[in-house]
N, C-alpha and C positions, 0 to 999 in steps of 0.2 A: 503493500500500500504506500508504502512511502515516495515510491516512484511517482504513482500518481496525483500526490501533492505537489510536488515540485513540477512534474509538467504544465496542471493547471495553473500555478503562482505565475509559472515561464509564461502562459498562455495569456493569464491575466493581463501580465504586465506589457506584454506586446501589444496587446491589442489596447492598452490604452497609450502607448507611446505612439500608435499610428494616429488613432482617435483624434488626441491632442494635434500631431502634425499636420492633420487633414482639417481640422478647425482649423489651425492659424494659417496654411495655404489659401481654406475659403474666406477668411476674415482679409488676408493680404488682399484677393482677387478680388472682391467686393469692395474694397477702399482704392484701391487702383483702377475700377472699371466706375466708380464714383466722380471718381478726381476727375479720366477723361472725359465722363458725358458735362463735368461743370467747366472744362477747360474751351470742349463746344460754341458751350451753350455762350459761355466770353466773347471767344469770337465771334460766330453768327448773331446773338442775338445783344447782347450786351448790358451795361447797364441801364433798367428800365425806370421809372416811375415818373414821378410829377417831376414838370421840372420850373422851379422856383426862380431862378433866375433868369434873367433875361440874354443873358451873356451866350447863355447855351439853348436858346431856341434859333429853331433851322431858319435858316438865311431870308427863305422868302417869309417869311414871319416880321424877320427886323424890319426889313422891307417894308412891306406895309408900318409897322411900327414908327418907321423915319415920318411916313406923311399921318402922322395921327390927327393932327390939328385940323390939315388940310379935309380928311374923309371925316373930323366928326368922330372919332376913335379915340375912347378912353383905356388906353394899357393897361391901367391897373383893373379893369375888367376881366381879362384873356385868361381864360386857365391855359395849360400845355400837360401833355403829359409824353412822354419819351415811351411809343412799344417795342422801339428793334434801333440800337447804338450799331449795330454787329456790320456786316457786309453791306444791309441795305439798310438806310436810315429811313425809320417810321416814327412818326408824330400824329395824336390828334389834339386839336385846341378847339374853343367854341367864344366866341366872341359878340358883343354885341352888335347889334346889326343898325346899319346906316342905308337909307336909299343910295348917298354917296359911295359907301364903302364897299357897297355890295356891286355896285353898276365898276367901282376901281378894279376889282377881283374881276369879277368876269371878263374885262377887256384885258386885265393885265394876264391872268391865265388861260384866253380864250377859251372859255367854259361853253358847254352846250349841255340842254336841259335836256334830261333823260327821265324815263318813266318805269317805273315798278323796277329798280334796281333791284339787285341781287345782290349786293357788297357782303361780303361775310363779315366786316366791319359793323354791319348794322347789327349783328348778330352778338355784339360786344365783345368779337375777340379779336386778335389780328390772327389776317390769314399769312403773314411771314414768320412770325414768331410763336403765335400760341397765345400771346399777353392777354389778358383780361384789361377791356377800356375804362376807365375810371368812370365812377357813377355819375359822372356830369357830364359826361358825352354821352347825349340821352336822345341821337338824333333816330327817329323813327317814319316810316312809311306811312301815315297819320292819315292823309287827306291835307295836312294842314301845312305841310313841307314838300318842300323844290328840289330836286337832285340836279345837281351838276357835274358832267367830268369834262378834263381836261381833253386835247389832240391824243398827246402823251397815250393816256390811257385808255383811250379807244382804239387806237391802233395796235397797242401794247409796245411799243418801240421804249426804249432806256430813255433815262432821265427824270426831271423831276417830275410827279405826280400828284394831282389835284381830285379829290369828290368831294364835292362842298354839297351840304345840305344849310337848306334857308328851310327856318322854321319862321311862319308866318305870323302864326299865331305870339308867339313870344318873342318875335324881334332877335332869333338868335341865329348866330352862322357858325355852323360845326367842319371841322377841316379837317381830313385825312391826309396827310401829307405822305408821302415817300420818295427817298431815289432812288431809282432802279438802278444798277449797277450793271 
């Protein structure tokens, strides 16, 4: 009998010396296939959220911004929110709306009114990134709002991208920005 004590001790012990080794392989592999889906997500998608200052909203923003006086445009109105820093840069903001500012937009983006959009945008995510749109960009298919896009995005050709919804009712202009890269 004594034999088959010390096999099974031998037996025990092997088998939790694999045990243990196969845990910390799979704990290894799970932290490293972690690190590169967040190394990705960096690249492509980048850093998201609100974006508070002015410094770091997208160019055609400032833009308009520069002529605020001019269209009747109060800045400290505009929310902004950042969905994709990553390869292709996405914004959406919602601003107050001017008969001025709104006739400056469409001429400046040559917008054309579109009907029963399908934007996944509207849908409150983006379709580049995944992000979820902040509860203020709250542009919907109503009856009571105007869909616009840009040349850009009708044709699908790169560069920057424009769908602006006019909500009629509320006096508010919601803005999907991106660059196609």
């Amino acid at each position: 009998m004594p034999g088959k004590r010390i096999f099974s001790q031998f037996s025990l012990r092997t088998l939790l010396i694999i045990t243990t080794g196969a845990a910390v392989l799979l704990a290894v592999f799970g932290m490293c296939k972690r690190a590169q889906e967040q190394l990705f997500h960096d690249m492509l998608v980048g850093e998201t959220g609100p974006v508070t200052s002015r410094e770091d909203w997208p160019e055609p923003l400032k833009s308009i911004v520069a002529e605020a006086s001019r269209l009747n445009l109060d800045p400290s109105t505009i929310q902004v929110h950042c969905l994709c820093r990553g390869m292709d840069l996405e914004f959406v903001w919602r601003m107050q709306a001017s008969p001025a500012l709104f006739e400056q937009l469409k001429e400046r983006w040559k917008l054309t009114e579109v009907t029963k959009p399908d934007w996944p945008i509207l849908q409150g995510r983006s379709s580049i990134s995944g992000e979820r749109t902040p509860s203020w960009w709250s542009a919907k298919d109503d009856g009571q709002t105007a869909f616009f896009v840009c040349p850009q995005t009708l044709a699908g050709e790169k560069g920057d991208r424009f769908l602006v919804a006019l909500d009629k009712r509320r006096d508010i202009i919601f803005v999907r920005y991106w660059f196609n890269f």
